[in-house]
NUZA-252062 format. One record per residue (C-alpha): x, y, z; residue number from 1; residue in three letters. Coordinates in Angstrom, 2 decimals, padded with zeros to 5 digits. Example, Ala and Ser with C-alpha at 12.3 -4.5 7.8 and 13.67 -1.06 7.14 Angstrom:
BEGIN
<r><X>012.30</X><Y>-004.50</Y><Z>007.80</Z><resi>1</resi><resn>Ala</resn></r>
<r><X>013.67</X><Y>-001.06</Y><Z>007.14</Z><resi>2</resi><resn>Ser</resn></r>
This chain:
BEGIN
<r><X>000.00</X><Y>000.00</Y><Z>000.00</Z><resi>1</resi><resn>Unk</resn></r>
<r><X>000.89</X><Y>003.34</Y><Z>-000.77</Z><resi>2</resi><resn>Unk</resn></r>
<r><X>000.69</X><Y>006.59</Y><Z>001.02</Z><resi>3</resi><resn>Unk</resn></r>
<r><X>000.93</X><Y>009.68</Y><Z>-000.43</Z><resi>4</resi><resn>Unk</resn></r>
<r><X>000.14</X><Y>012.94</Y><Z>000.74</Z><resi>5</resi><resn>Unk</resn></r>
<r><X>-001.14</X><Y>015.63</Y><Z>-001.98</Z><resi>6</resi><resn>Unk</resn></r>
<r><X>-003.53</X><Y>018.59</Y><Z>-002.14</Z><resi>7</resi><resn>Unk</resn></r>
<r><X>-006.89</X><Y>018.28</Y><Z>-001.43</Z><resi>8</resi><resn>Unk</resn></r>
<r><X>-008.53</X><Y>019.27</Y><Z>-005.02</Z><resi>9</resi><resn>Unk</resn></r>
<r><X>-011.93</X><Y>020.18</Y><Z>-005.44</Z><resi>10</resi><resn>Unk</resn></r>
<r><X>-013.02</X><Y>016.82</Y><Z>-006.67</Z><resi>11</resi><resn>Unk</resn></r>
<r><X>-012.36</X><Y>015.24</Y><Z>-002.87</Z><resi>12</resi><resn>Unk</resn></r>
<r><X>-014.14</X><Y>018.12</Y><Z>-000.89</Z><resi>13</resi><resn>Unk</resn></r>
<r><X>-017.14</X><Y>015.31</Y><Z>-000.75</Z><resi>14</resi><resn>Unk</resn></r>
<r><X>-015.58</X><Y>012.56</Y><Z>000.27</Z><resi>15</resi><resn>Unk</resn></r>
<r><X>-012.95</X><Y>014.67</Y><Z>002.31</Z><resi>16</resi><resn>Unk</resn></r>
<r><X>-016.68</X><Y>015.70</Y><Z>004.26</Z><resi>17</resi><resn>Unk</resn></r>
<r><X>-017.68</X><Y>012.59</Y><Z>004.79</Z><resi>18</resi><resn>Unk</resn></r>
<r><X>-014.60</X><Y>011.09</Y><Z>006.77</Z><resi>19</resi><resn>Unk</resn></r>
<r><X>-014.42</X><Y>014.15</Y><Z>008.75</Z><resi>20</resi><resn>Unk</resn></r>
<r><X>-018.14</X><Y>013.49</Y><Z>009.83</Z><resi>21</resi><resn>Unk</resn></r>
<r><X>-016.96</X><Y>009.33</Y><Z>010.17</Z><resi>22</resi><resn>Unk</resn></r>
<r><X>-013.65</X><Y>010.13</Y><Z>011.76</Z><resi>23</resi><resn>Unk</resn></r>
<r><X>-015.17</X><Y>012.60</Y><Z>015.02</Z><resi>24</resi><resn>Unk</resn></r>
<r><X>-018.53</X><Y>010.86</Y><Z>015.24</Z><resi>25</resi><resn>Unk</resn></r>
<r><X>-016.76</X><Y>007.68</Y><Z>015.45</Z><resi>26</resi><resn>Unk</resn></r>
<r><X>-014.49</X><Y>008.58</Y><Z>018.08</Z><resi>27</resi><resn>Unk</resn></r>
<r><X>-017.44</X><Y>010.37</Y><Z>020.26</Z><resi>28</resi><resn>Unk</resn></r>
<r><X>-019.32</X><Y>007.23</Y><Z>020.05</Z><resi>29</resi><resn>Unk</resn></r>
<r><X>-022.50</X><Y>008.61</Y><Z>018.13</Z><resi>30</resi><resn>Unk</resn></r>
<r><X>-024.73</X><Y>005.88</Y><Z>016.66</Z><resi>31</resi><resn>Unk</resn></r>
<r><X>-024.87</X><Y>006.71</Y><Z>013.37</Z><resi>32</resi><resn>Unk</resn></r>
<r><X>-021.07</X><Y>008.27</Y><Z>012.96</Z><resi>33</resi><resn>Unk</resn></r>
<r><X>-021.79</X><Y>010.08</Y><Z>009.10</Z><resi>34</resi><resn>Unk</resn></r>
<r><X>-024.54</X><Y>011.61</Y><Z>010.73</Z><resi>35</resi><resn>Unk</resn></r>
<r><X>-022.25</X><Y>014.08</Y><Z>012.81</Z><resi>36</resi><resn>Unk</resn></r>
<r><X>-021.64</X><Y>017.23</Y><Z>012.17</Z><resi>37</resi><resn>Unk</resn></r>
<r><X>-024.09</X><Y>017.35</Y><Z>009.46</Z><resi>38</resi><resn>Unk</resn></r>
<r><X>-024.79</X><Y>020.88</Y><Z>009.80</Z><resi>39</resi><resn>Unk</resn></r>
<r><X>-020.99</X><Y>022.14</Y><Z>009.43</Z><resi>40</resi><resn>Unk</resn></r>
<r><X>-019.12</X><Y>021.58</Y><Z>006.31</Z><resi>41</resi><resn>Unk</resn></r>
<r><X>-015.37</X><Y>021.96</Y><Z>007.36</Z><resi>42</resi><resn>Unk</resn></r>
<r><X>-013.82</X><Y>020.64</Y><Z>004.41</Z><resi>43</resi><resn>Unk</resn></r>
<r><X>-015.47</X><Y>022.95</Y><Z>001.52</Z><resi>44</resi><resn>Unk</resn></r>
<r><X>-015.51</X><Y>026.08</Y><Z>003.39</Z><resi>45</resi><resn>Unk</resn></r>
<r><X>-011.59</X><Y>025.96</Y><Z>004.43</Z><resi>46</resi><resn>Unk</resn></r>
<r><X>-010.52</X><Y>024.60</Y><Z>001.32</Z><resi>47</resi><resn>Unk</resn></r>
<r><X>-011.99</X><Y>027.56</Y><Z>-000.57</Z><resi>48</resi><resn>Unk</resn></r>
<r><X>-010.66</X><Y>029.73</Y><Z>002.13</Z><resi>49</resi><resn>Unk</resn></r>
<r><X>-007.18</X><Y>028.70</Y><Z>000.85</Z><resi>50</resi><resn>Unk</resn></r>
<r><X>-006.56</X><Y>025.74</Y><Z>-001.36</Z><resi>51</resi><resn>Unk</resn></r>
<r><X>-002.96</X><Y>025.63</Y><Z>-000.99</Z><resi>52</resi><resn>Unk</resn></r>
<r><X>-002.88</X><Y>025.23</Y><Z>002.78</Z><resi>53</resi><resn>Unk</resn></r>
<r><X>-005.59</X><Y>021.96</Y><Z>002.48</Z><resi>54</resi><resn>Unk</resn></r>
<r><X>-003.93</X><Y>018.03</Y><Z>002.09</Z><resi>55</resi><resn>Unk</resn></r>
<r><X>-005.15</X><Y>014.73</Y><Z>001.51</Z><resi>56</resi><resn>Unk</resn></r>
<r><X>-003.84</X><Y>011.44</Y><Z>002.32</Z><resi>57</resi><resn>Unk</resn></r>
<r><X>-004.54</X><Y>009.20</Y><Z>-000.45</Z><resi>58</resi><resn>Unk</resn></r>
<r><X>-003.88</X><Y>005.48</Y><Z>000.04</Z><resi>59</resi><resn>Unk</resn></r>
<r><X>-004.21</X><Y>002.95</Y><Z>-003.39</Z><resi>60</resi><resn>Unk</resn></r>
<r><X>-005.91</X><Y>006.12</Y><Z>-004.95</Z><resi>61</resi><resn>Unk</resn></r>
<r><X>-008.58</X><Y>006.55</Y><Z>-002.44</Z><resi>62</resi><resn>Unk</resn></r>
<r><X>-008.77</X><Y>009.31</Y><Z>-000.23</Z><resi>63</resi><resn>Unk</resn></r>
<r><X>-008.32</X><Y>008.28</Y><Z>003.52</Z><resi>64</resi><resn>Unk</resn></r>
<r><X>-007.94</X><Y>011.68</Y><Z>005.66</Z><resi>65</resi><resn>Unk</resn></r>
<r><X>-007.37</X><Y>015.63</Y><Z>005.64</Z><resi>66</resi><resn>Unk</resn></r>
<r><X>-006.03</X><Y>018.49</Y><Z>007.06</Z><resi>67</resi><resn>Unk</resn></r>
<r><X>-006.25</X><Y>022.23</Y><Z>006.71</Z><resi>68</resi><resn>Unk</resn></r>
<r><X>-004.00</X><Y>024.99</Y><Z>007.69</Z><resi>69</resi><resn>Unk</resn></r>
<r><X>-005.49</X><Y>028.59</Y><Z>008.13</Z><resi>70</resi><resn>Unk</resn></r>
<r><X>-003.36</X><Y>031.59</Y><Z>009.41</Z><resi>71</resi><resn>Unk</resn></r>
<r><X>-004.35</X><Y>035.07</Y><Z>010.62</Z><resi>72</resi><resn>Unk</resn></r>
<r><X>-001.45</X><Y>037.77</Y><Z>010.31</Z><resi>73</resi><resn>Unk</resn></r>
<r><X>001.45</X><Y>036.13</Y><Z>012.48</Z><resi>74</resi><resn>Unk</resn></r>
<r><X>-000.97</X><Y>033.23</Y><Z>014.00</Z><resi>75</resi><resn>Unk</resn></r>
<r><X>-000.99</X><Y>030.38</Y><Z>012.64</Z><resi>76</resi><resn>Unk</resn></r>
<r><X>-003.93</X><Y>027.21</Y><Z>013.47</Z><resi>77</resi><resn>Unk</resn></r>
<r><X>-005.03</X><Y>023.98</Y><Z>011.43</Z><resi>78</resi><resn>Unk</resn></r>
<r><X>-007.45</X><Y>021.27</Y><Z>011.66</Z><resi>79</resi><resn>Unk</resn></r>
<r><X>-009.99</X><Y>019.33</Y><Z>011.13</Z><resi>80</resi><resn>Unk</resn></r>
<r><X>-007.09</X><Y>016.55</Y><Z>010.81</Z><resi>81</resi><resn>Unk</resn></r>
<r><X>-009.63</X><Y>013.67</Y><Z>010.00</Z><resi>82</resi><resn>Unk</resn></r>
<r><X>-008.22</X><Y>009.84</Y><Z>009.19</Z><resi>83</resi><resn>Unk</resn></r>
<r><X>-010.85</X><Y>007.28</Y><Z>007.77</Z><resi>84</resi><resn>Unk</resn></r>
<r><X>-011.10</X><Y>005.10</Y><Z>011.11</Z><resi>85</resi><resn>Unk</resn></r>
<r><X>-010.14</X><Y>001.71</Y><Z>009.67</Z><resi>86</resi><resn>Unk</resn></r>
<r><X>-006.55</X><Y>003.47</Y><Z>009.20</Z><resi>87</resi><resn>Unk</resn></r>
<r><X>-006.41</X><Y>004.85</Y><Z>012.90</Z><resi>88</resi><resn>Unk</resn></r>
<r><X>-002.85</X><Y>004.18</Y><Z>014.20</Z><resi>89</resi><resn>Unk</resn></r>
<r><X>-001.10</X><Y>003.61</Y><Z>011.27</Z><resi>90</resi><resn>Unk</resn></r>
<r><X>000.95</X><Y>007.01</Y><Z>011.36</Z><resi>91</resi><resn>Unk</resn></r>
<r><X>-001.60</X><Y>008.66</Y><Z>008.59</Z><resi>92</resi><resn>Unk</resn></r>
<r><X>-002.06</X><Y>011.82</Y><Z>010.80</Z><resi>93</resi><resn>Unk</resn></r>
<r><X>001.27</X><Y>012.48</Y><Z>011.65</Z><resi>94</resi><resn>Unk</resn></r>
<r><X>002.01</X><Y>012.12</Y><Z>007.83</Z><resi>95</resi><resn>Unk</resn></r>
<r><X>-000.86</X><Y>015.27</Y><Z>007.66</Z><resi>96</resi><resn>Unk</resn></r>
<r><X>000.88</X><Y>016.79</Y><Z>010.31</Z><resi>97</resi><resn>Unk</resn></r>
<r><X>003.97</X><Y>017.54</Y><Z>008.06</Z><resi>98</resi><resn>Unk</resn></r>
<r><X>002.49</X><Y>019.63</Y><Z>004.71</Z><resi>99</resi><resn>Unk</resn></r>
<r><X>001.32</X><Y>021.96</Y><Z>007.42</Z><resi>100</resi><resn>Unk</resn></r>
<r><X>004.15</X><Y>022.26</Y><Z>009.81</Z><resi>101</resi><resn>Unk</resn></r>
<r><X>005.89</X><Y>023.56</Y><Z>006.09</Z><resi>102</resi><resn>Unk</resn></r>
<r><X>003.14</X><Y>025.99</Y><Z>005.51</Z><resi>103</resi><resn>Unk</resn></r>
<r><X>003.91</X><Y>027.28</Y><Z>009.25</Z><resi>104</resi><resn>Unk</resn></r>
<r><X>007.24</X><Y>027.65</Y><Z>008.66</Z><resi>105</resi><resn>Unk</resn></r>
<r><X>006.78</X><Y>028.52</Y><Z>004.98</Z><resi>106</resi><resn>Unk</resn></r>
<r><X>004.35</X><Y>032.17</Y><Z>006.62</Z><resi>107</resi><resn>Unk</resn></r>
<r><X>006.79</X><Y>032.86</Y><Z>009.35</Z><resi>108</resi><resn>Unk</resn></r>
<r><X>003.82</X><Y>032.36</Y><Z>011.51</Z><resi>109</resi><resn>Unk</resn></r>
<r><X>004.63</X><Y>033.19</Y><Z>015.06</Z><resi>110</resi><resn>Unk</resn></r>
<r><X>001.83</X><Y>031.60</Y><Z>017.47</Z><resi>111</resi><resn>Unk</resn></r>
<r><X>000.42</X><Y>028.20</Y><Z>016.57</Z><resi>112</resi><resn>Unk</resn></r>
<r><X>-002.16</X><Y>026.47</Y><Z>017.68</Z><resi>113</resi><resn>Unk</resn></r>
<r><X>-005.15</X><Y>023.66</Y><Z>017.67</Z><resi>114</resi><resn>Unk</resn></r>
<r><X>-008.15</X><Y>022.19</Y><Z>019.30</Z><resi>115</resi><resn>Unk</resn></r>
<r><X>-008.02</X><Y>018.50</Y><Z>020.12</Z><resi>116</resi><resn>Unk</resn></r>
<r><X>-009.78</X><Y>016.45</Y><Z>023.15</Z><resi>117</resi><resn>Unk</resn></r>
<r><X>-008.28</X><Y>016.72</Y><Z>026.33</Z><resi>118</resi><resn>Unk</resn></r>
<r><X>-008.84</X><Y>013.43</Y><Z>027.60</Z><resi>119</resi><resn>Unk</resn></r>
<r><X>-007.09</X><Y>011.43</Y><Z>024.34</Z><resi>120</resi><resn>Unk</resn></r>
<r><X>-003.04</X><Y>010.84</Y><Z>025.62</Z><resi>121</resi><resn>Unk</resn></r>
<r><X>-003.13</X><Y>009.71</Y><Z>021.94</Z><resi>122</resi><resn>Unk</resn></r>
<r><X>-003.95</X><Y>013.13</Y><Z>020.45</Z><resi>123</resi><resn>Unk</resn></r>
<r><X>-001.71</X><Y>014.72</Y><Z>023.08</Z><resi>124</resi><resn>Unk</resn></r>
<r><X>001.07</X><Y>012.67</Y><Z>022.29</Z><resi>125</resi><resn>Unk</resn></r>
<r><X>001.00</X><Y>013.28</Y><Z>018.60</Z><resi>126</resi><resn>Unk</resn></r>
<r><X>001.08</X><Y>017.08</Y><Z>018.73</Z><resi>127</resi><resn>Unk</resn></r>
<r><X>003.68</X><Y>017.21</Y><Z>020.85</Z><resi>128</resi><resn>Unk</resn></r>
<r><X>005.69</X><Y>015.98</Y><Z>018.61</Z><resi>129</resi><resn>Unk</resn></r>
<r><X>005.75</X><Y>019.18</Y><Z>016.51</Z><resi>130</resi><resn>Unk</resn></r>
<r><X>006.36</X><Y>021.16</Y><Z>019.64</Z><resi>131</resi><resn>Unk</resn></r>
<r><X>002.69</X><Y>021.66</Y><Z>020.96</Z><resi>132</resi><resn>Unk</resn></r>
<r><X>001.96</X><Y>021.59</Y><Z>024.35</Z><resi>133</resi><resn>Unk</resn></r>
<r><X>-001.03</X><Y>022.09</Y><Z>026.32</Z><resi>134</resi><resn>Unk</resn></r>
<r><X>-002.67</X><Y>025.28</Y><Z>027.67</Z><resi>135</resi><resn>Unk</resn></r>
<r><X>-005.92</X><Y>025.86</Y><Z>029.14</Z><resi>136</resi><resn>Unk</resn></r>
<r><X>-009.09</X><Y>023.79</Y><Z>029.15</Z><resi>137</resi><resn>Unk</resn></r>
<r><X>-012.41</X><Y>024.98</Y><Z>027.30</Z><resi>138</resi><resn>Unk</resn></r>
<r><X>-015.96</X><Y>023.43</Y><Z>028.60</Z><resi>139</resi><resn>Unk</resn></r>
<r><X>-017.67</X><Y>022.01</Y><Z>025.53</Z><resi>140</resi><resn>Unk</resn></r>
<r><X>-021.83</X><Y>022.58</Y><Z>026.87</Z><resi>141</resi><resn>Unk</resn></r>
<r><X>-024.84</X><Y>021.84</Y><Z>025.16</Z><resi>142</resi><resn>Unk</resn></r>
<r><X>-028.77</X><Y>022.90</Y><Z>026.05</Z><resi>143</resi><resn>Unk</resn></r>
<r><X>-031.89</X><Y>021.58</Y><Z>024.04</Z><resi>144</resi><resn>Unk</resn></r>
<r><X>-032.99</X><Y>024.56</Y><Z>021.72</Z><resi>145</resi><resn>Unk</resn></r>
<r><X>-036.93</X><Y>025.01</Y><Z>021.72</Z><resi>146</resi><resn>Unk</resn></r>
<r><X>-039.10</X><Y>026.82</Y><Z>019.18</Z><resi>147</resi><resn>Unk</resn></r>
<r><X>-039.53</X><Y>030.73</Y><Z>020.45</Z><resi>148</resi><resn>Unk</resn></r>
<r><X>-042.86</X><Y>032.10</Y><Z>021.46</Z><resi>149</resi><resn>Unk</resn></r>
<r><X>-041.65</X><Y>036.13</Y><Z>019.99</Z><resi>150</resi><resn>Unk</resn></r>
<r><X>-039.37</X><Y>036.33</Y><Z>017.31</Z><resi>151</resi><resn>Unk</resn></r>
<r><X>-036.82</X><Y>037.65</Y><Z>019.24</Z><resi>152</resi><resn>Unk</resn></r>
<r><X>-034.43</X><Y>041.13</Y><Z>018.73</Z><resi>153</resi><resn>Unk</resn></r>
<r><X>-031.39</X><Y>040.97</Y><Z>016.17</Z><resi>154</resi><resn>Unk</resn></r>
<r><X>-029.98</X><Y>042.56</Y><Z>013.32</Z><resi>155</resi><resn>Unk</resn></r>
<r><X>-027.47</X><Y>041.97</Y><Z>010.83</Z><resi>156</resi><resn>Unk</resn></r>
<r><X>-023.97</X><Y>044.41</Y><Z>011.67</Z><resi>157</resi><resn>Unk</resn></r>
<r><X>-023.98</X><Y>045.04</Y><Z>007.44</Z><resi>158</resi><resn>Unk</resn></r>
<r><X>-027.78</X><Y>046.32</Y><Z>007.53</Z><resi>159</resi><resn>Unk</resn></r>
<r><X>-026.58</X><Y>048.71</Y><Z>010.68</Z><resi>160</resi><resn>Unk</resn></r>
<r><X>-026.01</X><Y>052.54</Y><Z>009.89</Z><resi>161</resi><resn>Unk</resn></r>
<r><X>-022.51</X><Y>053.70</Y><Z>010.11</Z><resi>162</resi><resn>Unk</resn></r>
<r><X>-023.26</X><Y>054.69</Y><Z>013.93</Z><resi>163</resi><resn>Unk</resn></r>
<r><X>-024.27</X><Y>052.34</Y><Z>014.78</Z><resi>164</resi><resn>Unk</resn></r>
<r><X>-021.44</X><Y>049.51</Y><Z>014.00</Z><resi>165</resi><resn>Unk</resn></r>
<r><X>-019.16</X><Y>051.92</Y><Z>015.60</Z><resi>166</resi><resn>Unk</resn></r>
<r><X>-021.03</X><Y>051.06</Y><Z>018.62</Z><resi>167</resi><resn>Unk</resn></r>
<r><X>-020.71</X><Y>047.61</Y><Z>018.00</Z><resi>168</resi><resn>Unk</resn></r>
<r><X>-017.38</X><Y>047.84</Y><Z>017.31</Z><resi>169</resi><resn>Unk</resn></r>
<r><X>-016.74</X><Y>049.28</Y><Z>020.32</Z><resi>170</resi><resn>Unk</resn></r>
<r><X>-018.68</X><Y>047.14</Y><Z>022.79</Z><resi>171</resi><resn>Unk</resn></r>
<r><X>-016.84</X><Y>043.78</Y><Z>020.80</Z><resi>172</resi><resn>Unk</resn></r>
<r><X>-013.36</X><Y>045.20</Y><Z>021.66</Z><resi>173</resi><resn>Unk</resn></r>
<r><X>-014.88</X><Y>046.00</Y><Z>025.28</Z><resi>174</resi><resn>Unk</resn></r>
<r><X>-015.56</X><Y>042.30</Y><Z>025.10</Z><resi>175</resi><resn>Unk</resn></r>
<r><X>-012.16</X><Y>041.03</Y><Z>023.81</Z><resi>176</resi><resn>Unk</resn></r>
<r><X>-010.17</X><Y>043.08</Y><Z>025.90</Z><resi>177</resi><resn>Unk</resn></r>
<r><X>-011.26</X><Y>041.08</Y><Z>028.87</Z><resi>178</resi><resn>Unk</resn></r>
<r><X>-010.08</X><Y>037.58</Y><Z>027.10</Z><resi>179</resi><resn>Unk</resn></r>
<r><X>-007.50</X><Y>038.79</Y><Z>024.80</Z><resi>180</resi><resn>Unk</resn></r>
<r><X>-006.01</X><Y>042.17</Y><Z>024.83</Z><resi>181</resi><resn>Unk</resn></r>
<r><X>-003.99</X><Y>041.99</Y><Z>021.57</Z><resi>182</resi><resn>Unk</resn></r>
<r><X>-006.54</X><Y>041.09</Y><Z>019.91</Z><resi>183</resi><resn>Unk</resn></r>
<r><X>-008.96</X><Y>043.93</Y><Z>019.39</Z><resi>184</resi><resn>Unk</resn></r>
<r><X>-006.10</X><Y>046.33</Y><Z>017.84</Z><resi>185</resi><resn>Unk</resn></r>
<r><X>-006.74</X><Y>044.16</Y><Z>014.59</Z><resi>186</resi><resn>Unk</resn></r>
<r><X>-009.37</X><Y>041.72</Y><Z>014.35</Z><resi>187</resi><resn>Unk</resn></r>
<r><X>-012.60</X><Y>044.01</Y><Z>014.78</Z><resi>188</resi><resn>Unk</resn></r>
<r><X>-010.91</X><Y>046.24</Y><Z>012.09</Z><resi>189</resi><resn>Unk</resn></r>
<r><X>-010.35</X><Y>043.41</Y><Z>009.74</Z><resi>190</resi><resn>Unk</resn></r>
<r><X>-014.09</X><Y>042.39</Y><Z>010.43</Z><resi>191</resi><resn>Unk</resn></r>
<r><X>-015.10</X><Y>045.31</Y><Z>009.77</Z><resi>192</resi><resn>Unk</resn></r>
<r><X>-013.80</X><Y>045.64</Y><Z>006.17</Z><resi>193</resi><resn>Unk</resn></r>
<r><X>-014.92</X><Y>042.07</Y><Z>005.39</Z><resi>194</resi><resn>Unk</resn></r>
<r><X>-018.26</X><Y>042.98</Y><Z>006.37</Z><resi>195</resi><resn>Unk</resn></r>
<r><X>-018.29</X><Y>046.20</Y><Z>004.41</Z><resi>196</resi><resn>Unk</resn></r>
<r><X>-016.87</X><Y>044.76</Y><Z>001.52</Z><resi>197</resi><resn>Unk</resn></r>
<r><X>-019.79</X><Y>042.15</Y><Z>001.51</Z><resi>198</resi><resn>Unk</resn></r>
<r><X>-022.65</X><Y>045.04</Y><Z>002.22</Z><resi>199</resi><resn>Unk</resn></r>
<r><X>-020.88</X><Y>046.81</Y><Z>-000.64</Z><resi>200</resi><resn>Unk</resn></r>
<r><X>-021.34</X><Y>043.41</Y><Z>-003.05</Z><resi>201</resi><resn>Unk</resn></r>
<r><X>-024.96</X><Y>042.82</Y><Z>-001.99</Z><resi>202</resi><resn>Unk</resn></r>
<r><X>-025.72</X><Y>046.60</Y><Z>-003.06</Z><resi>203</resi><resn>Unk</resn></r>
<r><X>-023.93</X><Y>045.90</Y><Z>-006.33</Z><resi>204</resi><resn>Unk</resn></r>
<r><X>-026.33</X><Y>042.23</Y><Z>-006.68</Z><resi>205</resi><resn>Unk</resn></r>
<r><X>-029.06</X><Y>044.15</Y><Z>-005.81</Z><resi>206</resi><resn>Unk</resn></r>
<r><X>-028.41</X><Y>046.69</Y><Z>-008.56</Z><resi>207</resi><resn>Unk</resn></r>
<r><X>-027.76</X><Y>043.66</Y><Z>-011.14</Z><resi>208</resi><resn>Unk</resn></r>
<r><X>-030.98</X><Y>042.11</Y><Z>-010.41</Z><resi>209</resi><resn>Unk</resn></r>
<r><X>-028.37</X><Y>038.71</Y><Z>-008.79</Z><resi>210</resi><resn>Unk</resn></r>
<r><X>-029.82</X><Y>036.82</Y><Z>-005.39</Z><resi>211</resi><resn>Unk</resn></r>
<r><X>-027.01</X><Y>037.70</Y><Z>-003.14</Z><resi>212</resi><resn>Unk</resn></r>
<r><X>-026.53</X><Y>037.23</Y><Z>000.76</Z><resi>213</resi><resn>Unk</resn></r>
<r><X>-024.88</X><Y>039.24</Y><Z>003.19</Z><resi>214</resi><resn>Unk</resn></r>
<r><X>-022.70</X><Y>037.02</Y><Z>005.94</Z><resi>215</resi><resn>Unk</resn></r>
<r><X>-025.54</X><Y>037.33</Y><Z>008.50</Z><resi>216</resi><resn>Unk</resn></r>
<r><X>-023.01</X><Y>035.63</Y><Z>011.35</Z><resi>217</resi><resn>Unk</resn></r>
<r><X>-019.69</X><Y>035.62</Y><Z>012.10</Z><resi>218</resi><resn>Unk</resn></r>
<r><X>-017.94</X><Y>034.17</Y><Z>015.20</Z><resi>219</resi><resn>Unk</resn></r>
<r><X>-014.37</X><Y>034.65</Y><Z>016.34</Z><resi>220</resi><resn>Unk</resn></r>
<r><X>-012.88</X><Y>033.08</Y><Z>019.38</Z><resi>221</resi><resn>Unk</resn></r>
<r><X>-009.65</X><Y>033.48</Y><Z>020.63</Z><resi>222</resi><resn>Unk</resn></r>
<r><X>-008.50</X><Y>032.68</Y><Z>024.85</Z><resi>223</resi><resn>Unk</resn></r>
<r><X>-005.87</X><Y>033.73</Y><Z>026.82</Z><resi>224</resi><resn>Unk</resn></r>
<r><X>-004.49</X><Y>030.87</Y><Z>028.82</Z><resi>225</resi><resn>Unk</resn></r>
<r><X>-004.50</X><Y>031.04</Y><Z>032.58</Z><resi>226</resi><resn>Unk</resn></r>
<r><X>-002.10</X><Y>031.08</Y><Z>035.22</Z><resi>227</resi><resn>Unk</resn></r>
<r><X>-001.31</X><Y>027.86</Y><Z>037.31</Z><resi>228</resi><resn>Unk</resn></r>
<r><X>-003.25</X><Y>025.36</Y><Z>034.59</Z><resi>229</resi><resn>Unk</resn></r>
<r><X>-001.63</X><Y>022.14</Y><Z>033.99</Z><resi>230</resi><resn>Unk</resn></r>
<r><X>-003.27</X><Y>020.65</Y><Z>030.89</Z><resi>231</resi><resn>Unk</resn></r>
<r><X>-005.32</X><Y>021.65</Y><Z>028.55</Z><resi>232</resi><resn>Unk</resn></r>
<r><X>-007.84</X><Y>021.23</Y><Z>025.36</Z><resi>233</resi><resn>Unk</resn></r>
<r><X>-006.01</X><Y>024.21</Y><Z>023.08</Z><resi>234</resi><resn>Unk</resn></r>
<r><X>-002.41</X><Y>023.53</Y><Z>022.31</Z><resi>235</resi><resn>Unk</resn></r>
<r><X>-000.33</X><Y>025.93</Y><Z>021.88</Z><resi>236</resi><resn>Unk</resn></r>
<r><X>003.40</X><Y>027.20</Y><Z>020.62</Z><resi>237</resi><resn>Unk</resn></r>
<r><X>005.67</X><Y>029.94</Y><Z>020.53</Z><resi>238</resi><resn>Unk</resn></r>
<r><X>004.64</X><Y>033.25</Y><Z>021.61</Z><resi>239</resi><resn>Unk</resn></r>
<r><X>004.05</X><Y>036.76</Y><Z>020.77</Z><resi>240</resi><resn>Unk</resn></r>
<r><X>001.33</X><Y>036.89</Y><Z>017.88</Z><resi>241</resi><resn>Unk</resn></r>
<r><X>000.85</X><Y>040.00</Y><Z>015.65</Z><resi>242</resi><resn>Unk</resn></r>
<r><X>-002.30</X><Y>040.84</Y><Z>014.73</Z><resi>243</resi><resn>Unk</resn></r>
<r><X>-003.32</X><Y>042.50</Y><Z>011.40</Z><resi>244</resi><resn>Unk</resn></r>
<r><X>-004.89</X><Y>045.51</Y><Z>010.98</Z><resi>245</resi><resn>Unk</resn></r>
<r><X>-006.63</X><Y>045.28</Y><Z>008.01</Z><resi>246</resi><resn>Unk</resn></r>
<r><X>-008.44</X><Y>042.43</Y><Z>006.25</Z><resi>247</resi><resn>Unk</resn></r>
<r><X>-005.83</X><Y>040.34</Y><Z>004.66</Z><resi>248</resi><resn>Unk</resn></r>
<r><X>-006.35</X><Y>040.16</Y><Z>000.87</Z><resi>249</resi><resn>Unk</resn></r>
């Protein structure tokens, strides 16, 4: 059998979806493991975020895993790393670890990081190998979501006047500040280009009679590890990230 580890083209996004959805909902012990994660579609949405920075491991010309590196300014992250479970311990992952250590190296990133379950020695073991260790601890928590009896307040931050997503600006880096004070001299800048360039696009779709949505949620999480904890679910490494602060092209 042979391994080889290529980029993910857009021919494999499917199946690349599919063993991501097999690989986790295996390995949390869900009945039906393709059923998982039906709802978030990892492997299209990062691969078009950056093509270059997604790999495949293809074994007898089948696909059999992924993983996808993404980077903001000087920080650098990556995963899903998915393996089709048959193939668990058989060194496929640590074979995905290595396109994206290069692309790492390759952006001079200078903070590094991942998600990965803290009670799996396995997964801990395996990403210390390229230097990660762990940090803090994040509480996964669920709640059973019930139809509303109102429809609720919200609005969408590219239908907001100019005034009023300086307010918003202002209350998210209020918010940041308190996990991550870095972060707020770039990110809520950058987001708030993106977002105007997107309000800009729907006006222009509007204009040529074209069906075209404005991002109507984004989420961006970043924590700041605490003193005095021993082990963690984010791994980290180096130090010192650099924020950018405008959207990167």
């Amino acid at each position: 059998m042979a391994l080889i580890i290529r980029p993910l083209t857009a021919q494999d996004l499917s199946e690349a979806s599919r063993i991501i959805r097999l690989a986790f909902g295996t390995a949390r012990g869900v009945p039906e493991p393709e059923q998982f994660w039906v709802d978030i579609d990892y492997a299209h949405t990062r691969w078009r975020a950056d093509p270059t920075a997604a790999f495949g491991a293809e074994l007898d010309g089948e696909l059999v895993g992924s993983n996808f590196a993404t980077r903001w300014g000087s920080v650098g992250l990556f995963g899903p790393l998915s393996v089709r479970p048959d193939l668990w311990d058989q060194n496929i992952g640590q074979r995905l670890m290595e396109p994206i250590m290069a692309c790492f190296r390759t952006w001079g990133v200078q903070h590094a990081g991942l998600v990965t379950p803290a009670h799996s020695p396995k997964h801990l073991s395996l990403y210390q190998k390229y230097g990660f260790w762990p940090r803090f601890l994040t509480a996964v928590m669920s709640k059973p979501v019930a139809p509303g009896t109102s429809a609720g307040s919200w609005s969408r931050y590219a239908d907001m006047s100019e005034r009023e997503q300086a307010v918003c600006l202002r209350a998210g880096r209020a918010v940041t500040e308190v996990s991550f004070v870095e972060l707020s001299c770039g990110v809520f800048e950058a987001l708030n280009g993106v977002l105007s360039e997107a309000k800009h696009a729907k006006e222009m779709a509007e204009e040529l009679s074209c069906s075209q949505e404005a991002p109507q949620r984004m989420k961006i999480e970043f924590t700041r590890q605490p003193k005095g904890t021993a082990i963690s679910k984010h791994l980290t490494k180096q130090s010192n990230p650099v924020f950018p602060r405008f959207p990167l092209q």
